[in-house]
C-alpha positions as CSV (number, residue, x, y, z in Angstrom):
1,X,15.1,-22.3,14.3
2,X,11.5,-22.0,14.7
3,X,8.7,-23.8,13.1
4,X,6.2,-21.7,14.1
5,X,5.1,-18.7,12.3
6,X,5.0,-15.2,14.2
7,X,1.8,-15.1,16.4
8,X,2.4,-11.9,17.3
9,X,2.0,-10.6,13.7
10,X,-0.2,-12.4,13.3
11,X,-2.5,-11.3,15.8
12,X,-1.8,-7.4,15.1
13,X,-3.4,-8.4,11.7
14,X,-5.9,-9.8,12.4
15,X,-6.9,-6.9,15.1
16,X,-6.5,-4.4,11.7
17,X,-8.6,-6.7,9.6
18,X,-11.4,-7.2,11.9
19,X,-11.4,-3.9,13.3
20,X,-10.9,-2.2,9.7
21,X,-14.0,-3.7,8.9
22,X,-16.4,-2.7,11.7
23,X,-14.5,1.2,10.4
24,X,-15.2,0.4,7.3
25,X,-19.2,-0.6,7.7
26,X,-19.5,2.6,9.7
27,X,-18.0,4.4,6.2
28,X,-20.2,2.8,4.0
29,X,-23.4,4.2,5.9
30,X,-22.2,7.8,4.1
31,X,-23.0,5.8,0.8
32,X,-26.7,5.8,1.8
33,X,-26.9,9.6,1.0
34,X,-25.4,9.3,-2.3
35,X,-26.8,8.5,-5.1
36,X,-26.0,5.5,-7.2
37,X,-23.7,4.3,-4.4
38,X,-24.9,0.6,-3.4
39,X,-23.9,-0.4,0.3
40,X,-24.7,-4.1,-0.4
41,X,-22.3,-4.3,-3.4
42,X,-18.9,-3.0,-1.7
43,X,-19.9,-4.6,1.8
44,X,-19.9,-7.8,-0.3
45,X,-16.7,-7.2,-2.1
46,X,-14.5,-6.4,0.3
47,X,-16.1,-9.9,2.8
48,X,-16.0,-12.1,-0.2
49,X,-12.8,-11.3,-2.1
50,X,-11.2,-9.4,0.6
51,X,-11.8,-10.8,4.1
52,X,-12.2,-14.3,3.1
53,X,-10.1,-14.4,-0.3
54,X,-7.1,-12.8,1.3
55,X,-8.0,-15.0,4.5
56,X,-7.1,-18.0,2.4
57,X,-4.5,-16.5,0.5
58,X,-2.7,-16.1,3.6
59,X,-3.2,-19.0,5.0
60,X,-2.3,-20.9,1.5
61,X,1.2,-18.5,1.2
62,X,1.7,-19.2,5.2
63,X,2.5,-22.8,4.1
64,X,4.4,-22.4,0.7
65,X,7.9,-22.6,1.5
66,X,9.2,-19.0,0.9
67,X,12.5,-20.0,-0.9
68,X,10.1,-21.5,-3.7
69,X,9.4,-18.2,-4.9
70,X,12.9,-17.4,-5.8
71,X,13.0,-19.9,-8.9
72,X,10.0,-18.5,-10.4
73,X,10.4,-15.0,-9.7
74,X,11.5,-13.6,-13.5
75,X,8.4,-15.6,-14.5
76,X,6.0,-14.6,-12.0
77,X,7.4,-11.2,-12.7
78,X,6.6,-11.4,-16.2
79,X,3.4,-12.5,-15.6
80,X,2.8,-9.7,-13.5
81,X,3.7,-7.3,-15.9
82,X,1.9,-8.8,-18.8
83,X,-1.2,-9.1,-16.9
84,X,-0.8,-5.0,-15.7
85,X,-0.8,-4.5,-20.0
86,X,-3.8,-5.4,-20.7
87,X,-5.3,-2.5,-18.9
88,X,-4.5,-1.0,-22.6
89,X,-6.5,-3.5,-24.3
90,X,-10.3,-3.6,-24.6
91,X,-10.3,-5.3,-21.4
92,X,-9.1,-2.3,-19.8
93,X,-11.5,0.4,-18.1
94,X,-10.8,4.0,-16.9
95,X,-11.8,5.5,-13.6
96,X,-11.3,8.8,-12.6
97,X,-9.1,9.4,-15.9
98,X,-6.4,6.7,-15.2
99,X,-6.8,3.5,-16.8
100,X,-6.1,0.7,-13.7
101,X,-8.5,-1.8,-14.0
102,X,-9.9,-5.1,-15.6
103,X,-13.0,-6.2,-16.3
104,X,-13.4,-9.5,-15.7
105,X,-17.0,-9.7,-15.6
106,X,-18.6,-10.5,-12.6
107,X,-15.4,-8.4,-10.6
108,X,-12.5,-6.0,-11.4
109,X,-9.2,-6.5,-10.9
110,X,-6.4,-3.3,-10.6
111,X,-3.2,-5.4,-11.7
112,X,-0.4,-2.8,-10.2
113,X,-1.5,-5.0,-6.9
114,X,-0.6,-8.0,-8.6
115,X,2.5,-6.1,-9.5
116,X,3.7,-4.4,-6.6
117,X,4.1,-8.6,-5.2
118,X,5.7,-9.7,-8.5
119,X,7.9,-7.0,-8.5
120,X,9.4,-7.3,-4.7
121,X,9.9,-11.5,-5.6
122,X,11.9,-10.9,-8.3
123,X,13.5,-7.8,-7.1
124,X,14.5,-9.6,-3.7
125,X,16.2,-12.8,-6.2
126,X,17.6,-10.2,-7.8
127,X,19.1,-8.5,-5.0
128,X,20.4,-11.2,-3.0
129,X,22.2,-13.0,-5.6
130,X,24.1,-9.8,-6.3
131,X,25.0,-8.8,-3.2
132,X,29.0,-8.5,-4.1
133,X,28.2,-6.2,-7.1
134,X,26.2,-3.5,-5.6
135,X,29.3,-1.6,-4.6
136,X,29.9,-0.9,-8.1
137,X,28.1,1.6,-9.4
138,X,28.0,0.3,-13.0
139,X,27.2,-3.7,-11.8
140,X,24.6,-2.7,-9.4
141,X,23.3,0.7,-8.8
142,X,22.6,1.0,-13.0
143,X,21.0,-2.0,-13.3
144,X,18.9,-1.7,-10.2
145,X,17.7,1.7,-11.6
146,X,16.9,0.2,-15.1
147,X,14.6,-2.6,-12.9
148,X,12.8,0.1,-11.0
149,X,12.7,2.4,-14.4
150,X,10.9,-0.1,-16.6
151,X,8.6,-0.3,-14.1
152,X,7.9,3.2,-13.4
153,X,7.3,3.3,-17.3
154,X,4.3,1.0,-17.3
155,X,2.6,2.8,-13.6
156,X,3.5,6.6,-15.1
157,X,1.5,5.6,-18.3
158,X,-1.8,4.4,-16.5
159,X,-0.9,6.9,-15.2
160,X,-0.4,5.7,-11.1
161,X,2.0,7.5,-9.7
162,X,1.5,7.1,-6.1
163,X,1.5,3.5,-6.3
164,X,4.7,3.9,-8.2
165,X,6.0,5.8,-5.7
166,X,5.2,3.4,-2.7
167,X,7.0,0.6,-5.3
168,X,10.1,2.6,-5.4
169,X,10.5,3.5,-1.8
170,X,10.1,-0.1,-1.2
171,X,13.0,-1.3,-3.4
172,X,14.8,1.4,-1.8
173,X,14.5,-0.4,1.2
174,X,15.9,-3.5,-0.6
175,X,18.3,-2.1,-1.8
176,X,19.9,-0.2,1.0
177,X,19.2,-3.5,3.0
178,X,21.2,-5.6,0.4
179,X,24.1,-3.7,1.2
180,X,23.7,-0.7,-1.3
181,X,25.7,2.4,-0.7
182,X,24.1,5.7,0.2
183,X,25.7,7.8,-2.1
184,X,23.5,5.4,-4.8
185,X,20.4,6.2,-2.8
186,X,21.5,9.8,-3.0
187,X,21.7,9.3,-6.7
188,X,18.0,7.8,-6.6
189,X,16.9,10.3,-4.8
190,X,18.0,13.2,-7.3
191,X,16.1,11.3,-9.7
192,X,13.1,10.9,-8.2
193,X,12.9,14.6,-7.3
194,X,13.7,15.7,-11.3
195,X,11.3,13.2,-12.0
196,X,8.6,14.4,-9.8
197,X,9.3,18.3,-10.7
198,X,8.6,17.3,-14.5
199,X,5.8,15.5,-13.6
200,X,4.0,18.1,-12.1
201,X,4.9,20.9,-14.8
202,X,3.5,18.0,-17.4
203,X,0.4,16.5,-15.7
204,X,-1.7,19.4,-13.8
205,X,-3.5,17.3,-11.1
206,X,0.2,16.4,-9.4
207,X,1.2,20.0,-9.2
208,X,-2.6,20.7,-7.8
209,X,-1.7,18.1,-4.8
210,X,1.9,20.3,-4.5
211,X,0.3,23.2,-4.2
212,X,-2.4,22.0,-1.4
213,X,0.3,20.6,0.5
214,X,1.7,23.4,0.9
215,X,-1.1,25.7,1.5
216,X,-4.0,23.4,2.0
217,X,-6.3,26.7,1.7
218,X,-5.3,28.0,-1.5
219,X,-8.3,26.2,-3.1
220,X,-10.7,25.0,-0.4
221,X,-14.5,24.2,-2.9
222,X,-11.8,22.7,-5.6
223,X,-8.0,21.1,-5.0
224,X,-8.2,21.4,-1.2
225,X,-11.6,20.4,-0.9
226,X,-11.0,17.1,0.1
227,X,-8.2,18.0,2.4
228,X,-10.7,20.6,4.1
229,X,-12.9,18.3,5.1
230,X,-11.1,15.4,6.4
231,X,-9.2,18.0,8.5
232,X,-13.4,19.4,10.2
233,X,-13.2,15.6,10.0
234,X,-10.5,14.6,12.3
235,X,-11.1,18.1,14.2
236,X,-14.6,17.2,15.1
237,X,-13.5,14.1,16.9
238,X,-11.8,15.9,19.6
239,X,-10.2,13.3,22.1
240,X,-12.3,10.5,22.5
241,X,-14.4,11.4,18.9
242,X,-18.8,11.7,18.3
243,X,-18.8,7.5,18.9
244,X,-19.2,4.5,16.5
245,X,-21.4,5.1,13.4
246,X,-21.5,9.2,14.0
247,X,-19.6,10.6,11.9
248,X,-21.2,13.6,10.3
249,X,-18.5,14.6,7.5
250,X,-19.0,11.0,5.8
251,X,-22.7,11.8,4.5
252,X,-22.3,13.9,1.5
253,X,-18.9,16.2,2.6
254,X,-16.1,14.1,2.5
255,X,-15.6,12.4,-1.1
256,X,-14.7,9.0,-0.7
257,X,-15.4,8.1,2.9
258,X,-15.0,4.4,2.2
259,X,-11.8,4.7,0.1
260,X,-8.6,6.9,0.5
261,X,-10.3,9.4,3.5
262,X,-11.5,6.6,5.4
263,X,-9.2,7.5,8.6
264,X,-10.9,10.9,8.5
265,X,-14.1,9.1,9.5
266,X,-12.5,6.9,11.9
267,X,-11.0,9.9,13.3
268,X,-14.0,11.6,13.6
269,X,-15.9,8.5,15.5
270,X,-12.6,7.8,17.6
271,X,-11.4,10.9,18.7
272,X,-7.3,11.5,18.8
273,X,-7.0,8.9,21.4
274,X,-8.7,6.2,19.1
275,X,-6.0,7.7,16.4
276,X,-3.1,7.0,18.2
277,X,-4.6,2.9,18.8
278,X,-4.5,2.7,14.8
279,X,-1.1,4.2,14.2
280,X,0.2,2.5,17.0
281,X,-1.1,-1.1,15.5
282,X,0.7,0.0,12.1
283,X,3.4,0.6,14.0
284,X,3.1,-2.7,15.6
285,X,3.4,-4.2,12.2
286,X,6.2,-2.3,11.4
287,X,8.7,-3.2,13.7
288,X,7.0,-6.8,14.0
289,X,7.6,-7.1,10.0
290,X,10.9,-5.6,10.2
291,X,12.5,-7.8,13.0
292,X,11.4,-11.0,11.1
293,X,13.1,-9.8,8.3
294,X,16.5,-9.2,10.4
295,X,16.2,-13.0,11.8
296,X,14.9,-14.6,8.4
297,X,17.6,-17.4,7.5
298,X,19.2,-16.6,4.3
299,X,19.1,-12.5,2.2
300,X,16.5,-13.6,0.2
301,X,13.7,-14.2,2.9
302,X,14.9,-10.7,4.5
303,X,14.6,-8.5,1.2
304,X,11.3,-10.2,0.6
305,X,10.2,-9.2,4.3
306,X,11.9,-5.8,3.8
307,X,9.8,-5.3,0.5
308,X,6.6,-6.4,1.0
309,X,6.7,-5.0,5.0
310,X,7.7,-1.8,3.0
311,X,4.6,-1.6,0.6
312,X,2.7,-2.1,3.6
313,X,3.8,0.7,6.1
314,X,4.3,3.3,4.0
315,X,1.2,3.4,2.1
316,X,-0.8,3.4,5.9
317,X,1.1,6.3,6.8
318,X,0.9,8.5,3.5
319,X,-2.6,7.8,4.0
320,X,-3.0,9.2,7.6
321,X,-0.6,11.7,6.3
322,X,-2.5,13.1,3.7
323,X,-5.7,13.0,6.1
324,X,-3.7,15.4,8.2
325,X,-2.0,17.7,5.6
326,X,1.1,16.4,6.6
327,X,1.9,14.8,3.1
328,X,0.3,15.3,-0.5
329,X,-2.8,14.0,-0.7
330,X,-2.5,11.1,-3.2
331,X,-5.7,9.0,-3.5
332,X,-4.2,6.2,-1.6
333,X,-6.0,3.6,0.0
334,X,-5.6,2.6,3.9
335,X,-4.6,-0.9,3.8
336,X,-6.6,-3.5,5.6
337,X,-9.6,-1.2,6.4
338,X,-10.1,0.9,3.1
339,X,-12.8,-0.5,-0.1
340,X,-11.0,-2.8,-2.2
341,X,-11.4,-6.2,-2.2
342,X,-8.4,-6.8,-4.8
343,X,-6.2,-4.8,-2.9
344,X,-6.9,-6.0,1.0
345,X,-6.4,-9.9,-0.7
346,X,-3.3,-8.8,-2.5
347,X,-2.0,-7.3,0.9
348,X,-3.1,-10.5,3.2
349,X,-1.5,-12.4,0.4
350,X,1.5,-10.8,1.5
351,X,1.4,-11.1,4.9
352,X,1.1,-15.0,4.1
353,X,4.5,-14.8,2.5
354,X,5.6,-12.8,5.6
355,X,4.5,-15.6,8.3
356,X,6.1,-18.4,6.0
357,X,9.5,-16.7,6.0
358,X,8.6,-15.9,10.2
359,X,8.1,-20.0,9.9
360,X,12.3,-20.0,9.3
361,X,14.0,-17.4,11.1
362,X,16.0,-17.3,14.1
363,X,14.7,-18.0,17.6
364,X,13.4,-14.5,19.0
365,X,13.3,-13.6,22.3
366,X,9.6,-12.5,23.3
């Protein structure tokens, strides 16, 4: 049994980390040509709370023994979801018509990213400790949908469906991986699309991002707009891309360059080639994150790999996605390289808990 944590993770973070941020300081130069964007304020969020913060986080969580969690995690869950309320109370703020965030004064804080951690803790103790029952539709298929339902209940009403979504596909994971049967998933799945279909007859701007998806020119100077331009975006690199710091689309075209359509600009400066380096370090991760989770000691430290590993991935690659118009675009954030200093601690945070379960699994062959 190893002692060590996983280097090799590790190091395919830390590559994403300090390469997301040269990315992202090319980005921000777009906020020069807009007005009341400040280049000094974001650059020192996302060093300050993002870079270092989640830099200690996940050096703290690294050495926190991993089974610890599982005692607290119905009150660490609570907690999470108490904290996400008070975005309806007068310490909540609106942004862009969804109400997500706190103001805590000198910083903000989006709680869902406290959330989507609380949730996959207390999910993963749930999970493992009824292992036996999920055959049984009633024991744990119902249940588990009443978990993930409550939840959906409090995202849907902020509303924040796409992180939602992401929480869903990665209890999925969980789920199947604690020995869930597919017809279930099926089940799930049915649900999820009924859910999504009412959705977009009931809340305009989901059925807007349908409708580009499918024909991303149906609406290029309104819905498609931002679609249109990471696509010149990403075009305009070519193979090798203009080089670092000259992307053209960032100043003024694409809306936000340092935020969810911040591959567009890296596109653009990198070219395909330097495309395929990023995807292929997320891919890295992936399987890196998903082999720890097969050789962690015990079903709890592998649903809580599975989870958080989960959360991870598949908001990267809905994010190059959307750039693409291969998926809807859904406003999400490119983890460890997009703004957000909340959300890139919240995610090294995670990667902490990662390493400290890596710290216990079975010997792997490198």
């Amino acid at each position: 049994m190893s002692k060590q944590i996983d280097r090799i993770l590790l190091s395919i973070v830390v590559i994403l980390v300090g390469g997301g941020f040269f990315i992202f300081s090319s980005a921000s130069l777009g906020l020069l040509a807009r007005s009341g964007a400040s280049f000094s304020s974001v650059a020192s969020s996302q060093v300050l709370f993002g870079i270092i913060g989640g830099g200690l986080a996940l050096t703290f969580l690294s050495q926190v023994y991993y089974r610890n969690w599982r005692q607290y995690a119905f009150y660490i869950f609570l907690f999470c979801i108490g904290l996400t309320l008070l975005v309806f109370t007068p310490l909540g703020f609106s942004y862009g018509g969804a109400q997500r965030w706190l103001d805590l004064g000198p910083f903000s804080l989006q709680p869902a990213e406290v959330l989507k951690i609380g949730f996959v803790v207390y999910l993963a103790t749930w999970l493992s400790g009824m292992q036996k029952q999920l055959k049984h539709f009633t024991t744990g298929a119902l249940p588990f949908f009443g978990i993930v339902g409550a939840v959906g209940v409090l995202m849907l009403l902020q509303p924040d469906t796409d992180t939602f979504l992401i929480m869903a596909t990665a209890a999925t994971a969980m789920f199947v991986a604690a020995g869930g049967r597919w017809r279930d998933v099926a089940v799930a799945v049915l649900i999820a699309l009924a859910l999504v279909a009412a959705l977009a007859f009931t809340r305009p701007y989901i059925m807007d991002r349908i409708t580009t998806f499918f024909n991303p020119e149906a609406d290029p100077l309104g819905a498609s707009y931002q679609v249109q331009q990471s696509l010149i975006a990403v075009g305009s690199g070519g193979l090798f891309g203009r080089g670092y710091g000259q992307s053209i689309q960032k100043f003024e075209y694409l809306p936000e360059p340092i935020g969810d359509s911040i591959f567009a600009v890296y596109a653009e400066e990198f070219g395909f080639v330097g495309s395929l380096v990023l995807i292929a370090l997320f891919a890295a991760f992936t399987f890196r994150g998903y082999r720890i989770a097969t050789h962690a000691k015990d079903a709890f430290g592998m649903l809580l790999v599975v989870g958080l590993v989960t959360l991870i991935v598949v908001q990267a690659f809905l994010n190059i996605a959307a750039m693409v118009a291969l998926a809807p675009l859904g406003g999400l954030p490119l983890p460890f390289i997009s703004h957000g200093g909340t959300a890139l601690l919240v995610t090294l945070a995670s990667v902490g808990i990662i390493l400290n379960v890596s710290k216990y699994q079975q010997r792997i062959k490198r």
